[in-house]
N, C-alpha and C positions, 0 to 999 in steps of 0.2 A: 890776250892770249886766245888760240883758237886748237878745238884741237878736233879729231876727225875720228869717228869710229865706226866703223863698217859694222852691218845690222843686216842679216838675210833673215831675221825671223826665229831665229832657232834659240835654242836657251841658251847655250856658249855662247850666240852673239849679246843676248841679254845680260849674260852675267860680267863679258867684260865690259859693256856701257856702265854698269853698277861698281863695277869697279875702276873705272874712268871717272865717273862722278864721283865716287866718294875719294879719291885721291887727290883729284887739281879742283873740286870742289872750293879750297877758301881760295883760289886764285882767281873764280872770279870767271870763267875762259866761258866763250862758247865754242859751245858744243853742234857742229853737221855729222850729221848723221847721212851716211854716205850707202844706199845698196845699187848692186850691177846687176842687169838681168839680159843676162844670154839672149841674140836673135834669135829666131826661127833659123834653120840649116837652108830650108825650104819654104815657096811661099804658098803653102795650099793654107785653105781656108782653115782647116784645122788648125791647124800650126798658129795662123794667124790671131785665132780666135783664143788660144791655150795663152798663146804672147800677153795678149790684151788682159787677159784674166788674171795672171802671172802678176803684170805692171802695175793692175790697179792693186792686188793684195797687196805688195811690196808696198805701196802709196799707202796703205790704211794702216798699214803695222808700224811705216814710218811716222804717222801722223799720230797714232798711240804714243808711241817710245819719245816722240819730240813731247807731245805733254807732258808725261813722264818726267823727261827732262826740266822744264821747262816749272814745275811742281817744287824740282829739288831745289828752284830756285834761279835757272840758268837760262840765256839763252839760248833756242834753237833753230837750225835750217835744217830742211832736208834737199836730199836732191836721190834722185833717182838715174841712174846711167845706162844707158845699153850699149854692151860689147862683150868682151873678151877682161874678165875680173881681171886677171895678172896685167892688163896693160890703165884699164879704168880709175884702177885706186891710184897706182901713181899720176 
């Protein structure tokens, strides 16, 4: 079984991974931990350099929350996406 929980960092994203794990828990499933992160609109260096900063955060809070996981006993992937969230998660 796999299952998929989107994870931007925020405590609502934390509390439904916590409540993902503790429910398909005895089934055993792994767990991808999925975030999106918006491009830049524009390519000035600013933009480019907020992107970059943005992407690694998301990388390190996913790399936490996969131990996390991973702790409670479960496997875990991550992955990181860039686009437009309503079209990524699907």
């Amino acid at each position: 079984m796999n299952i998929m929980v989107c994870h931007d960092g925020s405590k609502k994203a934390q509390d439904a991974l916590v409540k993902a794990v503790n429910l398909f828990n005895p089934m055993n499933p792994k767990v991808l931990l999925l975030s999106v992160v918006e491009a830049p609109l524009d390519a000035s260096s600013t933009n480019e350099e907020s992107f970059r900063k943005l992407c690694e955060r998301r990388e390190d809070d996913l790399k936490t929350v996969g131990s996390w996981v991973v702790d409670q006993g479960l496997e875990a992937d991550i992955i990181i996406a860039v686009g437009d969230p309503r079209k990524m998660i699907i």
